[in-house]
N, CA, C and O atoms as CSV, one atom per row, in Angstrom:
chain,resi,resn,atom,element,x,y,z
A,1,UNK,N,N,8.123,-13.578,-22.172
A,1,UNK,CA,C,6.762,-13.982,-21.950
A,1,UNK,C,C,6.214,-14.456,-23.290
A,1,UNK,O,O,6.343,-13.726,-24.273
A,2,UNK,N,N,5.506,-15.840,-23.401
A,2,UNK,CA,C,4.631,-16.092,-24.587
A,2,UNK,C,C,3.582,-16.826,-24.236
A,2,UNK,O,O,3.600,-17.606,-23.284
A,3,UNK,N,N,2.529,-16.609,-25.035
A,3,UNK,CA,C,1.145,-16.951,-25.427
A,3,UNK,C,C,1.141,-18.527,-25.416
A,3,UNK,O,O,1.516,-19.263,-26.328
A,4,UNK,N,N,0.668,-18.863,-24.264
A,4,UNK,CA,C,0.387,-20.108,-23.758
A,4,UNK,C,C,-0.450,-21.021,-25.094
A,4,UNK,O,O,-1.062,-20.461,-26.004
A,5,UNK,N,N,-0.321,-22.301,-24.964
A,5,UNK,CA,C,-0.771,-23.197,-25.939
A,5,UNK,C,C,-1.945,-23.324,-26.256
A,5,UNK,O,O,-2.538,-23.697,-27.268
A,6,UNK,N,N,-2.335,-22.821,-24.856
A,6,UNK,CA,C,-4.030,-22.753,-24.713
A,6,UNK,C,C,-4.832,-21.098,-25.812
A,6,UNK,O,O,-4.618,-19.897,-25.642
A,7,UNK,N,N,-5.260,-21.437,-26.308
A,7,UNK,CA,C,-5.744,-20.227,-26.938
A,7,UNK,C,C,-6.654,-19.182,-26.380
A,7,UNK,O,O,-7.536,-18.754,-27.125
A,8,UNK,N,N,-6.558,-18.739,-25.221
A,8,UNK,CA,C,-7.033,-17.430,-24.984
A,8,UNK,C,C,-6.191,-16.523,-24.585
A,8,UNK,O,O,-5.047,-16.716,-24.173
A,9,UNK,N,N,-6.861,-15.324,-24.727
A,9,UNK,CA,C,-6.083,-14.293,-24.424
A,9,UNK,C,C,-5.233,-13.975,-23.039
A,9,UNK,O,O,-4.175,-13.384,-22.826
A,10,UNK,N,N,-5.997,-14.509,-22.376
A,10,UNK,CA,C,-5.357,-13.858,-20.935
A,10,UNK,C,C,-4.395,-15.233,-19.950
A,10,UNK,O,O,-4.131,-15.216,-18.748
A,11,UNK,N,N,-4.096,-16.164,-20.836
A,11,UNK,CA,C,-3.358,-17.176,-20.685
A,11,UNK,C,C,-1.734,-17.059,-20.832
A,11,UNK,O,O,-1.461,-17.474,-21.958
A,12,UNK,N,N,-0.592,-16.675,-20.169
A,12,UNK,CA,C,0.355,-16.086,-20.442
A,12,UNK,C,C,1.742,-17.130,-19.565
A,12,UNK,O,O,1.895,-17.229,-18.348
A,13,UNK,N,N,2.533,-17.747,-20.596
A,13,UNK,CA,C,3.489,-18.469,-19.797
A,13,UNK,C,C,4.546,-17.353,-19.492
A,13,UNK,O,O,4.627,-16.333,-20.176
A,14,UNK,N,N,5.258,-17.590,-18.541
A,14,UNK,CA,C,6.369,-16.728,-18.224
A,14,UNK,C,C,7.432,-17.283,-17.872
A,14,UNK,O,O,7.207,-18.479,-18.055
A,15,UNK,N,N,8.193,-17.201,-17.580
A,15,UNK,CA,C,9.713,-17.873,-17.276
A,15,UNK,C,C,10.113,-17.252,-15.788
A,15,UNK,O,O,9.898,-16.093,-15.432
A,16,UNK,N,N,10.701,-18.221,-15.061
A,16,UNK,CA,C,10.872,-18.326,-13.388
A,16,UNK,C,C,11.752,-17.012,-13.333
A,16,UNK,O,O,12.112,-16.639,-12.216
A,17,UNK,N,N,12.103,-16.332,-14.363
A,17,UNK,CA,C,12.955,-15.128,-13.749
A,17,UNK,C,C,11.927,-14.043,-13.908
A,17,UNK,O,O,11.793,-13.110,-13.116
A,18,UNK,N,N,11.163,-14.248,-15.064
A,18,UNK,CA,C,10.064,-13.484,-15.337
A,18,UNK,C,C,9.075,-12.841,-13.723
A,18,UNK,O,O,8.794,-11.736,-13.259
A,19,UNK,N,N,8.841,-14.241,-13.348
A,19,UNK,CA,C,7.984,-14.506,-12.255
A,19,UNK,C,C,8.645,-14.035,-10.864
A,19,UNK,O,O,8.130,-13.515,-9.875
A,20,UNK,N,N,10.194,-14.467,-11.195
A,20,UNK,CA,C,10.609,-13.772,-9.821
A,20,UNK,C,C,10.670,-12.231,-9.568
A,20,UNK,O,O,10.488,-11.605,-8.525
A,21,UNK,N,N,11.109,-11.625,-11.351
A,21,UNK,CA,C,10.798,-10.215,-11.340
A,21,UNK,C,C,9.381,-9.386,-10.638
A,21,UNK,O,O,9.096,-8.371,-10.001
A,22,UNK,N,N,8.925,-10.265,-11.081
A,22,UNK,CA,C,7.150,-10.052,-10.957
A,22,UNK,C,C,7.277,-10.075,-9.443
A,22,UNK,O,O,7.764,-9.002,-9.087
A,23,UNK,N,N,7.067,-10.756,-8.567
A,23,UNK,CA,C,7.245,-10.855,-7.320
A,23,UNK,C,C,7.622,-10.133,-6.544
A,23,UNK,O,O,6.932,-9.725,-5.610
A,24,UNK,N,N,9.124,-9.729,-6.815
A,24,UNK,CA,C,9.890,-8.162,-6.479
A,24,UNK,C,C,9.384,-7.495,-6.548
A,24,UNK,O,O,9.389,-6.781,-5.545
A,25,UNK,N,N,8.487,-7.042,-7.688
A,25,UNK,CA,C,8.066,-5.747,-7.722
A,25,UNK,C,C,6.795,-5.494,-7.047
A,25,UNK,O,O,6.323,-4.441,-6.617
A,26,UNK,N,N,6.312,-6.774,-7.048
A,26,UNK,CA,C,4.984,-6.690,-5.934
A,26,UNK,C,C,5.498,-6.593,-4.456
A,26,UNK,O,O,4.989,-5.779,-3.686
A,27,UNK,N,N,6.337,-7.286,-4.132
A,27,UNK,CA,C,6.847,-7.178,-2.638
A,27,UNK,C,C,7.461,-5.304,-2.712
A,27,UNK,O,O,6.893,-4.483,-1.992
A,28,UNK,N,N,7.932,-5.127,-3.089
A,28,UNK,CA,C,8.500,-3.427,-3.221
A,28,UNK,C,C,7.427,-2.751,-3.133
A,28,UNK,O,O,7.406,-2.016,-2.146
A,29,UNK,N,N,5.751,-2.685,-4.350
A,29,UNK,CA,C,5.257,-2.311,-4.179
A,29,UNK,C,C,4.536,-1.768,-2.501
A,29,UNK,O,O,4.481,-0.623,-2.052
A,30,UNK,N,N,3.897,-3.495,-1.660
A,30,UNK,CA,C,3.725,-3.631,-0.418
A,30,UNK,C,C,4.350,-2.897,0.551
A,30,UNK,O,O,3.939,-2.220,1.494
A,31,UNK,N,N,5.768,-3.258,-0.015
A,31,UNK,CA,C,6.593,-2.379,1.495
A,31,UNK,C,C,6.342,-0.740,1.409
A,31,UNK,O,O,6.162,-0.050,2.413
A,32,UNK,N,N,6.355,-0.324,0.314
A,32,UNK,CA,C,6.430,1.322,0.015
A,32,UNK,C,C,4.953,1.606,0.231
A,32,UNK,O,O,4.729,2.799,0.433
A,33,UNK,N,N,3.556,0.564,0.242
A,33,UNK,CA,C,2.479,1.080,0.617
A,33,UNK,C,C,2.512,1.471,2.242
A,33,UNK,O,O,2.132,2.498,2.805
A,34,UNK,N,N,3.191,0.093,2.844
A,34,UNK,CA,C,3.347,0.260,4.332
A,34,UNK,C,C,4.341,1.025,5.305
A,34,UNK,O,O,4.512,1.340,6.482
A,35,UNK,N,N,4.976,1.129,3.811
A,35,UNK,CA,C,5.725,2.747,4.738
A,35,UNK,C,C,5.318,3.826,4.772
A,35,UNK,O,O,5.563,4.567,5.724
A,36,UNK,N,N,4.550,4.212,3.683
A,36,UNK,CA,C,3.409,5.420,3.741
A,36,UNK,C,C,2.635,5.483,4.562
A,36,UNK,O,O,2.502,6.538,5.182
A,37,UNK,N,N,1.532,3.901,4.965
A,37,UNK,CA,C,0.812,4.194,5.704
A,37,UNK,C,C,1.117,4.505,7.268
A,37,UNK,O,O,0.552,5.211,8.103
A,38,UNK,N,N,2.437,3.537,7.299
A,38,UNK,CA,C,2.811,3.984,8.567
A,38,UNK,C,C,3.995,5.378,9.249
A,38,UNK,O,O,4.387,5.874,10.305
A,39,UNK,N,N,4.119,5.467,7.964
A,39,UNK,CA,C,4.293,7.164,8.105
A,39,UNK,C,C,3.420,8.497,8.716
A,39,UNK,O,O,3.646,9.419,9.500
A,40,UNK,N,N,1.891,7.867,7.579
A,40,UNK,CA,C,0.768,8.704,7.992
A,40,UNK,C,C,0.489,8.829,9.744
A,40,UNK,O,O,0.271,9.701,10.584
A,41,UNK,N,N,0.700,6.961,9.629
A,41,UNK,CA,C,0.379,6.766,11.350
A,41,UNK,C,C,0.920,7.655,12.431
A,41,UNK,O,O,0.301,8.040,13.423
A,42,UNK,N,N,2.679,8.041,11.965
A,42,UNK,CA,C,3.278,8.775,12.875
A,42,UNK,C,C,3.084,10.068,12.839
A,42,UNK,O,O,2.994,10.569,13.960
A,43,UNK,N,N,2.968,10.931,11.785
A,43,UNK,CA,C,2.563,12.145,11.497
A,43,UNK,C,C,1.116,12.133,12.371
A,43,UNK,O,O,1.079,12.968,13.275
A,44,UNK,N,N,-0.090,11.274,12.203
A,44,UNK,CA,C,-1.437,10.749,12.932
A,44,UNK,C,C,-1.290,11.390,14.528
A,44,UNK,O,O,-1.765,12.400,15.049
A,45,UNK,N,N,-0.464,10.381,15.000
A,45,UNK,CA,C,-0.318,10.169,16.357
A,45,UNK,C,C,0.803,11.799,16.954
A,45,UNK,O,O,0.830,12.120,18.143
A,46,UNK,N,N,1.391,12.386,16.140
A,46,UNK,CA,C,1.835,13.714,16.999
A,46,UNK,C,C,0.753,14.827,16.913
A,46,UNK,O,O,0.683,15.792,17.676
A,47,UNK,N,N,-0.403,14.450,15.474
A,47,UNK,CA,C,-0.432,16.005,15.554
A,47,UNK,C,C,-2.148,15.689,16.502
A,47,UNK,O,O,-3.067,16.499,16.620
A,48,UNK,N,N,-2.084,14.279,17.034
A,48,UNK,CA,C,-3.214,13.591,18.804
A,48,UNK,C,C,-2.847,14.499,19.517
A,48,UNK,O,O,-3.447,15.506,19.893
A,49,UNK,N,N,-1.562,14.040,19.764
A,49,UNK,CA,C,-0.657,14.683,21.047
A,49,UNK,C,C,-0.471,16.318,20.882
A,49,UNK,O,O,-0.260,17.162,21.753
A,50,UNK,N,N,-0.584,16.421,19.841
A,50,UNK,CA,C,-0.649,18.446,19.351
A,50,UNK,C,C,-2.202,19.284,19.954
A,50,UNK,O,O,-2.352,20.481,20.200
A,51,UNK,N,N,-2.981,18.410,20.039
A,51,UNK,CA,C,-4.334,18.587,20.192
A,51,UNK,C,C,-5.196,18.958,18.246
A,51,UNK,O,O,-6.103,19.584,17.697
A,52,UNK,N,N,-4.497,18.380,18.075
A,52,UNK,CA,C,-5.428,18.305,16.161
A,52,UNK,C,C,-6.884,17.851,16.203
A,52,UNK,O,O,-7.230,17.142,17.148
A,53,UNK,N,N,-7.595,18.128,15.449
A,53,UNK,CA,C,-9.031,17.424,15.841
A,53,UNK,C,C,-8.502,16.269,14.685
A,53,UNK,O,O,-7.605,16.378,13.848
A,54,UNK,N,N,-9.419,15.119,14.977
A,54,UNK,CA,C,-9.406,14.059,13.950
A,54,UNK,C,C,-9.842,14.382,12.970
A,54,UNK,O,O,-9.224,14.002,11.975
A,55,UNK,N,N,-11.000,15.160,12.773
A,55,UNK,CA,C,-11.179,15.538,11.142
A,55,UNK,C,C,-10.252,16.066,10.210
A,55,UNK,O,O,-10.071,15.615,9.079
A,56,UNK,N,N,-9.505,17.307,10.857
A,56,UNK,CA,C,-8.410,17.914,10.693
A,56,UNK,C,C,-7.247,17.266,10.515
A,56,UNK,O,O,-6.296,17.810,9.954
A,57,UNK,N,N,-7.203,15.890,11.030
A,57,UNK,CA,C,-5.897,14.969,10.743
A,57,UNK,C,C,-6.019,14.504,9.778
A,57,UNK,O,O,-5.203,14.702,8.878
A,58,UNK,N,N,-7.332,13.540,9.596
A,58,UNK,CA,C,-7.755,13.204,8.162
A,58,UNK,C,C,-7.640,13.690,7.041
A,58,UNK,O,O,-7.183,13.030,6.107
A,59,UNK,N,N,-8.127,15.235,6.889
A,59,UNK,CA,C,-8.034,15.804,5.995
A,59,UNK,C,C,-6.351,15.789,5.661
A,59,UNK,O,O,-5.926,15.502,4.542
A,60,UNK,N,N,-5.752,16.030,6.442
A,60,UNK,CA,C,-4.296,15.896,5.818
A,60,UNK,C,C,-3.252,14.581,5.757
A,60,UNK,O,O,-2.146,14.358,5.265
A,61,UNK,N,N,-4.097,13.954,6.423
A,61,UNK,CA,C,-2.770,12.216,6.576
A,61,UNK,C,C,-4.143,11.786,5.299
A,61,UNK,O,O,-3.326,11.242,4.557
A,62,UNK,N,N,-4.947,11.685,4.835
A,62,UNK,CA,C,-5.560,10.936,4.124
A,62,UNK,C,C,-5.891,9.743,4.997
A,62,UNK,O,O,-6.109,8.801,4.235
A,63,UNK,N,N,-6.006,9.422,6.074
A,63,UNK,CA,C,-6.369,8.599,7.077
A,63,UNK,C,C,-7.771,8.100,7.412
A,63,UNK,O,O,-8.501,9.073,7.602
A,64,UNK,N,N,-8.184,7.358,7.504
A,64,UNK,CA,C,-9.658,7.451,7.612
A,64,UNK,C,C,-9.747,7.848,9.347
A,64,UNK,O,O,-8.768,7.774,10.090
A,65,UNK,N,N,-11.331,8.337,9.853
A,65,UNK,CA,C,-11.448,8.958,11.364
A,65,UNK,C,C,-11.520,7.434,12.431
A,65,UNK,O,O,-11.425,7.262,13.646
A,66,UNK,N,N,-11.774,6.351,11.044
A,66,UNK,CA,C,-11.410,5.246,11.866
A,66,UNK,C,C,-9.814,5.049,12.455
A,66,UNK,O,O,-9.130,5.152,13.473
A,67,UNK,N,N,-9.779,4.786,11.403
A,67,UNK,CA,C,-7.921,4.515,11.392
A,67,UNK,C,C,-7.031,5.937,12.812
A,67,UNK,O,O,-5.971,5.957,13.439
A,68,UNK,N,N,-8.129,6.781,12.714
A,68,UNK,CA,C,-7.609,7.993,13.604
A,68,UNK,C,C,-7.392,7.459,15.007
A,68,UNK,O,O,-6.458,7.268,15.786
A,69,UNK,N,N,-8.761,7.306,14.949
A,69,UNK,CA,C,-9.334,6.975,16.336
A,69,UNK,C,C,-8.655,5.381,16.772
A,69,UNK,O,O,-8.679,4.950,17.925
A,70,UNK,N,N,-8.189,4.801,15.847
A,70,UNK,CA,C,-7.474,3.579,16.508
A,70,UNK,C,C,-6.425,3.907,17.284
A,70,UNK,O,O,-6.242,3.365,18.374
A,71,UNK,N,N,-5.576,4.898,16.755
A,71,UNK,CA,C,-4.305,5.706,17.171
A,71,UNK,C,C,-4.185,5.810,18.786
A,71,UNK,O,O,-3.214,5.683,19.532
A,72,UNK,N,N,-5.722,6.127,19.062
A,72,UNK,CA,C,-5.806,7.294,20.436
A,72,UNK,C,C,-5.534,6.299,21.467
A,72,UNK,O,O,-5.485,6.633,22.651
């Protein structure tokens, strides 16, 4: 990575492997958010079927009572 021609700070050239790295790690990031969340979802949806109250789910999936209640 180097300091673009342009003189400010937050101006940064990178190189296409640079960028593809970069990319990867954002796509990895994404997937591992959406496997969590949809983890939560499944943990969500048994402890419905358990008779859990939604607050009580929330408090432990970190779920919002929206996101609960979409489940049902």
């Amino acid at each position: 990575m180097k300091k673009s021609s342009i003189d400010e700070p937050f101006i940064w050239e990178i190189s296409r492997e640079e960028e593809a790295e970069i990319r990867t790690q954002m796509r990895i990031k994404e997937a591992k958010k959406e496997g969590e969340t949809n983890k939560a979802n499944a943990i969500a949806k048994n402890m419905l079927e358990k008779g859990y109250s939604t607050k009580k789910i929330s408090e432990i999936t970190n779920l919002s009572i929206k996101d609960i209640e979409k489940l049902k």
